[in-house]
C-alpha positions as CSV (number, residue, x, y, z in Angstrom):
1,X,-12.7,18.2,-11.3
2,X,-13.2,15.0,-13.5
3,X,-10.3,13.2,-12.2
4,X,-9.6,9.3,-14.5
5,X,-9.2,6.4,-12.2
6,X,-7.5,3.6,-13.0
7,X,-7.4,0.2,-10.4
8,X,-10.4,-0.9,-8.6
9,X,-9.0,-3.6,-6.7
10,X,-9.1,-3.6,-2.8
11,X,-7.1,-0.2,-2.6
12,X,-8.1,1.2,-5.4
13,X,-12.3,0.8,-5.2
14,X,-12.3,2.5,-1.9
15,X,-10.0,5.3,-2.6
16,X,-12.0,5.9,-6.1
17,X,-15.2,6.1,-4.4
18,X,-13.9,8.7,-1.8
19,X,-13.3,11.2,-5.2
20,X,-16.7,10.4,-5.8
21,X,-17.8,11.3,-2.6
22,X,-15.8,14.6,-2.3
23,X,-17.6,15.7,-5.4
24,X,-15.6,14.8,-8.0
25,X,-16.4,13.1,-11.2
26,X,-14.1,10.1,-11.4
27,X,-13.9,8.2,-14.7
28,X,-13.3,4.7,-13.6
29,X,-11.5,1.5,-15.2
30,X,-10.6,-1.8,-14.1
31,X,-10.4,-4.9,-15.9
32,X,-12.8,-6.8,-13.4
33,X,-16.5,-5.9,-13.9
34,X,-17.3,-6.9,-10.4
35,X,-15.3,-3.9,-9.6
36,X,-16.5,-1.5,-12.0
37,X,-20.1,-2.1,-11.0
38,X,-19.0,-1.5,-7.6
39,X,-17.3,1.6,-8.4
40,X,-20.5,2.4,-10.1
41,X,-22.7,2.4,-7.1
42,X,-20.3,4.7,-5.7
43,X,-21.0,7.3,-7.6
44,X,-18.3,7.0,-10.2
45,X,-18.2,7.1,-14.0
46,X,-17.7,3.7,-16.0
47,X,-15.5,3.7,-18.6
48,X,-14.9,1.2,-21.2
49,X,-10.8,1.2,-21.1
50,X,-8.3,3.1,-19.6
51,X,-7.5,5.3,-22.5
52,X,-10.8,6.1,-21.8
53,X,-10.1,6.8,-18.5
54,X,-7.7,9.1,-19.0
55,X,-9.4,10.8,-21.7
56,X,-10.6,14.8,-20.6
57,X,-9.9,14.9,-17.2
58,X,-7.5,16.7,-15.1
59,X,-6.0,14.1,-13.4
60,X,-5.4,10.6,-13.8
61,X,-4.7,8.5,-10.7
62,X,-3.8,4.9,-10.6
63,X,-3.8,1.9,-8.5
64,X,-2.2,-1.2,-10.3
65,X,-0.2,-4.4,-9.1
66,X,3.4,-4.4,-10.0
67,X,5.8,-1.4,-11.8
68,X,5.2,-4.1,-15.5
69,X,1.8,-2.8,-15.0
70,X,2.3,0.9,-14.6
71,X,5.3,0.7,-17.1
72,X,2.2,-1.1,-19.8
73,X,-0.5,1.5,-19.1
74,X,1.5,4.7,-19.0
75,X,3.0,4.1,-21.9
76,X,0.0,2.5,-23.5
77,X,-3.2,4.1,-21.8
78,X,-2.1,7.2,-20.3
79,X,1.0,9.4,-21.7
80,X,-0.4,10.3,-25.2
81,X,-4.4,10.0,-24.0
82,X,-4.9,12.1,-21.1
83,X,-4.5,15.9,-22.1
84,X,-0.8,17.2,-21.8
85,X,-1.8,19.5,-18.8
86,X,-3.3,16.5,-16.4
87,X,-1.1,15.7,-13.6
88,X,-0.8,12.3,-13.0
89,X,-0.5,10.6,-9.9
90,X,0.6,6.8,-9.5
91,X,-0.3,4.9,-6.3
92,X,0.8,1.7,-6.7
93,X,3.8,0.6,-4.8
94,X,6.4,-0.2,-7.5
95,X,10.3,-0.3,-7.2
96,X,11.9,2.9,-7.6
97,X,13.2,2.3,-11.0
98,X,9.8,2.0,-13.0
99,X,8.5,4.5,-10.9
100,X,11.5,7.3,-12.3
101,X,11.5,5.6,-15.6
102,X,7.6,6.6,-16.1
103,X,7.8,9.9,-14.8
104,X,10.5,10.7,-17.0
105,X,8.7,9.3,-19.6
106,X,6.0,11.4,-19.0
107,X,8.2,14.4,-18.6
108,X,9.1,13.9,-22.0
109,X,5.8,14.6,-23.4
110,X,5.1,17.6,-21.4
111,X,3.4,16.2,-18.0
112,X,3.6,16.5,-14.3
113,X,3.9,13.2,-12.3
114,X,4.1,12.0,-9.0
115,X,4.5,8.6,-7.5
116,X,2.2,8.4,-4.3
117,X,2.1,5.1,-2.7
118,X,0.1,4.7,0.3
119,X,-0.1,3.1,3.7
120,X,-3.0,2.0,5.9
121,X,-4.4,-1.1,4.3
122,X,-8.0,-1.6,2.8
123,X,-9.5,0.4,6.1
124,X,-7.9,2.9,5.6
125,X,-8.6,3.0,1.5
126,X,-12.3,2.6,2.7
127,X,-12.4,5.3,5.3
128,X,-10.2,8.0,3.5
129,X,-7.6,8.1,5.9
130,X,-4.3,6.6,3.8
131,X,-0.9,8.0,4.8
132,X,0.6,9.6,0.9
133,X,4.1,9.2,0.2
134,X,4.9,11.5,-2.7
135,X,8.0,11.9,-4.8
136,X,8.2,14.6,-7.4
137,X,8.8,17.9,-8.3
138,X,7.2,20.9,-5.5
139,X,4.9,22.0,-8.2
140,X,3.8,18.2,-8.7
141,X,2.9,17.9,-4.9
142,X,1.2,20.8,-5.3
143,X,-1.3,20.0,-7.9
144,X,-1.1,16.1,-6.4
145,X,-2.0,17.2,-2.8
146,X,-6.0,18.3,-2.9
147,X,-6.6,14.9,-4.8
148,X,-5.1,13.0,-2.9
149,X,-6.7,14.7,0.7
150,X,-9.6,13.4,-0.3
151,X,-8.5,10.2,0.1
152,X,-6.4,10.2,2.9
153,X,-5.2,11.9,5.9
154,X,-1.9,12.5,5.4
155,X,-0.3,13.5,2.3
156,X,4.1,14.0,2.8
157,X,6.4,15.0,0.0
158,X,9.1,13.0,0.2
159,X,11.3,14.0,-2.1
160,X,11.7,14.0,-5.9
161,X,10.6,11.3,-8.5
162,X,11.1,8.0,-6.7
163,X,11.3,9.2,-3.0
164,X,7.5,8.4,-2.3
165,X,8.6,4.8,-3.3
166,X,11.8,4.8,-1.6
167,X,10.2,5.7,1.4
168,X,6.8,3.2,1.2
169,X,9.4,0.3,0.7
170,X,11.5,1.3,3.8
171,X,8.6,2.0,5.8
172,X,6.7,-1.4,5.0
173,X,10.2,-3.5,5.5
174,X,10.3,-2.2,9.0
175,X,6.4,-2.9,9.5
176,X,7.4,-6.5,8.6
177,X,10.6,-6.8,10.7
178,X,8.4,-5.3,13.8
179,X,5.1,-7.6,13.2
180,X,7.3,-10.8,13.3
181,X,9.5,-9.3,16.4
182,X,5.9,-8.4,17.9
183,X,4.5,-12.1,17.4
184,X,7.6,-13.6,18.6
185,X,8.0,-11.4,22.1
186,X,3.8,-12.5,22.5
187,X,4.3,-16.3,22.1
188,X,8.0,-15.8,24.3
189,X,5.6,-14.3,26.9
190,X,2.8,-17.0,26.5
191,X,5.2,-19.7,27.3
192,X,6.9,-18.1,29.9
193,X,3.3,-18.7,31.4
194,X,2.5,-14.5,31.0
195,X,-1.1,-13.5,30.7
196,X,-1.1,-12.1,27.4
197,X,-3.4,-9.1,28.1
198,X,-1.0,-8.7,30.9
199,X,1.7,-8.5,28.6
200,X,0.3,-6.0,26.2
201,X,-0.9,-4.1,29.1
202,X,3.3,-3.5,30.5
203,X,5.1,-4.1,27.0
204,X,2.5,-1.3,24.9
205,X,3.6,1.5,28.3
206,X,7.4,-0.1,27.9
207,X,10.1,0.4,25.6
208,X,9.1,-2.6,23.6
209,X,6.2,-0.3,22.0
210,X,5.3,-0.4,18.7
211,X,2.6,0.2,15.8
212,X,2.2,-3.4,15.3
213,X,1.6,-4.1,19.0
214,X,-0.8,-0.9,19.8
215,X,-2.3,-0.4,17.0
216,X,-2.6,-3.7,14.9
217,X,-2.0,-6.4,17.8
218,X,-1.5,-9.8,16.5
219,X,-3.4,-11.6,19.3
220,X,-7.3,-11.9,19.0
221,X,-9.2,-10.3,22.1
222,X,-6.2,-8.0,22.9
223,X,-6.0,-4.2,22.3
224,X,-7.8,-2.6,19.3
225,X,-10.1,-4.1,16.9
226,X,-7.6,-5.8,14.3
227,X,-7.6,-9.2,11.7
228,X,-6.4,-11.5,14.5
229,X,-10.1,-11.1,16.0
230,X,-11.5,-12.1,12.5
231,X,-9.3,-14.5,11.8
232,X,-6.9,-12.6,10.2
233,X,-9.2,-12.3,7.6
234,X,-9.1,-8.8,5.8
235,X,-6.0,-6.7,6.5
236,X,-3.0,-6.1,4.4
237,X,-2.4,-9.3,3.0
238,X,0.5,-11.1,3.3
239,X,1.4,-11.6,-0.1
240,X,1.5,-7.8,-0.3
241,X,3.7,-7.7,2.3
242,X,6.2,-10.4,0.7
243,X,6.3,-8.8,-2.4
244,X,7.0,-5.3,-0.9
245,X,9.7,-6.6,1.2
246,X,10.9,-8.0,-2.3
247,X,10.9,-4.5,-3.1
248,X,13.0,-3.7,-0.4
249,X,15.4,-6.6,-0.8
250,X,15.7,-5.6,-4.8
251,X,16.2,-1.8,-3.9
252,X,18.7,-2.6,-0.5
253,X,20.9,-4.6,-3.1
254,X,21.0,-1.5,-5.6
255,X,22.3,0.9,-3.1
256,X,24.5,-1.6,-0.9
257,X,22.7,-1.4,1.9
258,X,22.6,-4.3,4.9
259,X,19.0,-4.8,5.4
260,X,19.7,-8.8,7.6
261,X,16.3,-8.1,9.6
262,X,14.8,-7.0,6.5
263,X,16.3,-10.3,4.7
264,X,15.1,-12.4,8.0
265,X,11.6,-10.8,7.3
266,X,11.1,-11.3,3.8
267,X,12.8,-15.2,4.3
268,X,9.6,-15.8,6.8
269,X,6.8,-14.4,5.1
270,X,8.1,-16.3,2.0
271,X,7.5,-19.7,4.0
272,X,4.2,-18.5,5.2
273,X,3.1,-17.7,1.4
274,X,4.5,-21.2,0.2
275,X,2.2,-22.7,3.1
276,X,-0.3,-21.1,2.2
277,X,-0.5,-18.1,4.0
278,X,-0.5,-15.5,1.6
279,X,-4.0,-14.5,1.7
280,X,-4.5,-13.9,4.9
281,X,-3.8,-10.9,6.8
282,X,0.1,-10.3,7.4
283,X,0.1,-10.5,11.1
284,X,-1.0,-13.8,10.8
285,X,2.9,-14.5,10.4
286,X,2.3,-15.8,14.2
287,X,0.9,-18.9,13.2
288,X,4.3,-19.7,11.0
289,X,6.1,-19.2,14.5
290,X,3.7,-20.3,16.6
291,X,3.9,-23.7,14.9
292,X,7.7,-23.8,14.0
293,X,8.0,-23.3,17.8
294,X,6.3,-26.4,18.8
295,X,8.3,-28.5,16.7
296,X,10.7,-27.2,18.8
């Protein structure tokens, strides 16, 4: 189907070009024309604006910063320019407010729209095997789901408009509470005098198992390839990671909801940004404690 794609940026240009390669015809726009030539070489359509983009196609999918962004090109590039029977399909991680407010105003004029934000990192983008977190109506998912297969390997509805947000902003504050707990029980262990491969070895078979230890380590040479053996170069970003535990801060004080780990989390990586940090992968959060511990 010809499917408009709008978002090149890390997440985005790997997750277009996996349309391309499932045989769709993916009419791409991005404000950077680094990543609109790249988009180009993978097989997709160039188009000269996002109304544009979401011009005859069946399907408009986006990838975009911050909800100000998806709020500015739904209302200005999308609702109005892509035909009234396209479903449309945001993947940005937003807050849970923009994400209802543009469905709804979507649903005004006649379209189907889910929010599907995604989890895996630029890999995963790359390799087509995102996690989907959708919110929206069963007949939404529907349409949403073979699109977004092709781009990932799981796709779970959530829950109606919103949910898919609700749940990528719970799901990433908990990634960031367990990274920092994971860097902290690794340095605790390295100056208890612990081989660290030892360590990982008992801790990853113990009840101290997690994701971030066994699947994304935080120490270079140990368990699977990860950004601590590149120098925590590559990765999800911490800046991402800030501003989606933001998110979560912003959405646990809408619902009264104690989030003090999430609070502790978001507190850290905020010093780790201000030093500098942001661009580097998020796990490299061990450096902040690393060196905050031998002040100590």
């Amino acid at each position: 189907m010809k499917i408009g794609f709008i978002g090149l940026g890390n997440m985005g240009g790997g997750m277009a070009a996996n349309l391309a390669k499932a045989g769709h015809e993916v009419h791409a726009f991005d404000l950077s024309e680094a990543a609109l030539a790249q988009a180009v070489g993978n097989g997709c359509v160039q188009m000269g604006t996002a109304r544009e983009a979401a011009a005859d196609v069946a399907a408009v999918v986006t990838m975009l910063p911050a909800g100000a962004h998806v709020r500015q090109v739904y209302a200005d590039c999308v609702i109005g320019a892509a035909p009234s029977d396209a479903i449309l399909i945001d993947c940005s991680t937003i807050d849970v407010a923009s994400a209802r407010a543009v469905a709804a105003q979507a649903a005004e004029q006649g379209y189907q729209m889910v929010d599907a934000p995604v989890s895996g990192g630029i890999a995963a983008a790359n390799g087509g095997t995102l996690t989907f977190m959708v919110g929206g109506s069963d007949e939404g998912f529907a349409r949403a789901e073979p699109i977004l297969s092709a781009m990932g390997k799981a796709v779970i509805h959530a829950g109606a408009s919103g949910a898919g947000q609700a749940a990528k902003i719970a799901n990433n504050m908990l990634l960031g509470a367990t990274m920092i707990a994971t860097c902290e029980a690794f340095l605790l262990a390295k100056k208890l005098g612990l081989d660290l491969q030892t360590f990982y070895d008992i801790s990853s078979k113990a009840s101290g198992q997690s994701w971030s230890m066994t699947s994304y380590c935080p120490i270079p040479g140990v368990g699977p390839d990860s950004p601590a053996d590149r120098d925590y170069q590559g990765g999800f970003a911490a800046a991402l990671m800030l501003k989606d535990l933001k998110l979560a801060m912003g959405a646990a004080h809408d619902a009264n909801a104690s989030v003090p780990m999430g609070a502790a989390a978001e507190a850290l990586y905020q010093a780790f940004a201000n030093g500098g940090g942001g661009g580097l992968d998020f796990s490299a959060i061990i450096r902040l404690l690393d060196a905050e511990g031998a002040k100590g």
